[in-house]
C-alpha positions, 0 to 999 in steps of 0.5 A: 501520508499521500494520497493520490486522486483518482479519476475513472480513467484517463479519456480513451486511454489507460486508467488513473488509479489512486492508492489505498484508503489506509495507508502504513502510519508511522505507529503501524511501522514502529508496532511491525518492527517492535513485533519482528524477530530482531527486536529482542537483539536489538533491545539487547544491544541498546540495554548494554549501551545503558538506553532504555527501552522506552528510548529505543523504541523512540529511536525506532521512530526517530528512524521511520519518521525521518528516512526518506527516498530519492534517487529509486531506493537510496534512503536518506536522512537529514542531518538535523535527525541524524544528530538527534538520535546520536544525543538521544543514544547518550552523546553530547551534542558536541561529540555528535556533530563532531562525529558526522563532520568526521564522517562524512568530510573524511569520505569527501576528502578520500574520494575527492566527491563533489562537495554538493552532492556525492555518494554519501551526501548531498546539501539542499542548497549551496548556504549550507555549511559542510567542513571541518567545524562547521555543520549547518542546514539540511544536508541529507546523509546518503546510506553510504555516508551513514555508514562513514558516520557509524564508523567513527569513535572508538569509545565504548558508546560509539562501537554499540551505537555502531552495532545496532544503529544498522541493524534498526536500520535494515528492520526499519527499511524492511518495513518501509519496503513492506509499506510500499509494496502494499500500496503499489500491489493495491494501485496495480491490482486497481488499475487492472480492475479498471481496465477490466471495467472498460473492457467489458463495458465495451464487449456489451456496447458490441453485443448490442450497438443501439445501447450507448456508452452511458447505459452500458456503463450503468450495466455493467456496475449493476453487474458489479452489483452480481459480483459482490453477492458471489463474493459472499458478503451480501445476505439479505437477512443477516443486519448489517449485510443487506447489501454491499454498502451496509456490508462497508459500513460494518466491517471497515474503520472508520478512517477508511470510510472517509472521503479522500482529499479530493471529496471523492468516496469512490463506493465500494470499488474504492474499498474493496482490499487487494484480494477483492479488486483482483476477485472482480477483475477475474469476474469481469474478464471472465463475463466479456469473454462470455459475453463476447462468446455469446455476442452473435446470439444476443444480435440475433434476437429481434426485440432489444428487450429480448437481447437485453435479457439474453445479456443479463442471462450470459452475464449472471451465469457465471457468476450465479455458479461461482457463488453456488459453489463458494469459489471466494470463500474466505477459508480455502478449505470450503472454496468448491463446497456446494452449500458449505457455512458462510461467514457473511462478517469473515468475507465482509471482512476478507474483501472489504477491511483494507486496514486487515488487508494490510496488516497481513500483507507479506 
């Protein structure tokens, strides 16, 4: 699985976002697809083709471990794993290779294709061997060329493996789709929040000019503070939940909590699920047009300590109203609730839990 490191942001420009802490494993997939609606068709289909059950589902994560992308959304799979799951689907290794020369030379030939790198395959380096008895290092079978190679043999085993192979594919691919739109939902949702971060850092160094980068940035995480006892998952007498940290701790898996691959943790920011990062970006562009809305009276007062409160008053208003009226309840049906019960385990859980997050990700 990658992972990106982050930095804040990218010196006077746009931020650098990482992904999220948990990330789709092949065991995650390999469970969505088994749990999906064509599973049973599929089970059904490899049954009549004498495979057990135990070895469909091998195939399935033969499958998610060895489809790879390039070139946008084409998949790909190596040869090598290609064969693999023909001789675990019941051929011999001759029929298999045999059956993938066929294919995909037969495609070659009739299309008059670059024999380096066409619509149905391409071959990593030119000591590759393709033709038509020889089948030999890391040529990479297109979805075009998958589709030659399923085409092939007339037998029995060939017409089943020909049936549900593509239809293992498409769930495994949907699955796949699913994984990576949960990580770029994640990294887009984070490079907002970010950006709203400098936006209203930058709208508090205006309202007060005397206070520099530093100390305004320390102030608006303090704000953050504010935001994260509006979302609901901050209650001082509840153990576990004393504050934003403890709250983490309580609810989130432990590999979540580990330090990223760059040694960085990233605090609860870095934790927060996709619902959570798009709560504070609203909070945080909400209280720079409040701010900045405000921004004369705040320069009018004489004292800094004076203008300094004036901020903490304009910055905490919005928030304080938010939280009084459960506006990030968890449970839709109590948002706007004036002193409606509240779950401090559930909102730890709901903008906290990113391995939930993404378990329920559409």
């Amino acid at each position: 699985m990658m992972m990106i490191a982050i930095g804040n942001a990218v010196a006077g420009g746009t931020p650098r976002v990482s992904g999220p802490r948990m990330h789709v494993s092949n065991d995650d997939m390999l469970d969505a697809v088994i749990q999906s609606d064509a599973y049973a068709g599929i089970l059904q289909e490899t049954r009549s083709a004498g495979i057990t059950d135990e070895d469909t589902r091998q195939l399935v994560l033969l499958l998610i471990a060895n489809l790879r992308v390039s070139d946008g959304d084409s998949i790909e799979i190596k040869q090598q794993q290609l064969k693999a799951l023909f001789l675990r689907c019941g051929l011999s290794a001759r029929v298999a290779k045999n059956k993938i020369i066929s294919g995909l030379v037969a495609a070659m030939q009739l299309h008059h294709a670059d024999p380096l790198d066409n619509n149905y395959f391409r071959r990593s380096a030119a000591s590759t061997r393709l033709d038509a008895t020889h089948l030999s290092g890391d040529i990479y079978i297109k979805r075009d060329g998958l589709h030659e190679v399923l085409q092939g043999g007339q037998d029995a085993l060939s017409v089943r493996i020909r049936t549900f192979i593509p239809t293992i594919l498409r769930v495994v691919e949907a699955q796949r789709d699913r994984a990576l739109r949960f990580e770029a939902e994640h990294r887009s949702l984070e490079r907002e929040r970010l950006g709203s971060q400098q936006t209203l850092r930058r709208a508090v160094q205006d309202a007060i000019p005397s206070m520099n980068m530093v100390t305004a940035r320390g102030r608006v995480s303090r704000f953050n503070q504010t935001e994260y006892n509006a979302l609901g998952f901050v209650d001082r007498t509840v153990p576990g939940f004393e504050s934003a940290s403890r709250a983490l701790q309580s609810v989130a898996p432990q590999e979540q909590l580990a330090y990223r691959s760059n040694g960085q943790w990233g605090g609860i920011s870095d934790n927060l699920t996709t619902v959570g990062k798009d709560a504070i970006r609203y909070m945080n562009s909400a209280a720079e047009r409040d701010v900045r809305r405000s921004q004369a009276d705040i320069m009018a007062v004489p004292t800094e300590a004076g203008k300094k409160r004036l901020l903490n008053n304009v910055l905490n208003e919005r928030a304080t109203r938010l939280k009084r009226f459960n506006v990030f309840h968890e449970d839709p049906a109590m948002v706007g609730v004036e002193g409606a019960p509240v779950d401090v385990h559930a909102q730890a859980v709901y903008y906290l839990n990113q391995e939930d997050d993404m378990r329920n990700f559409a």
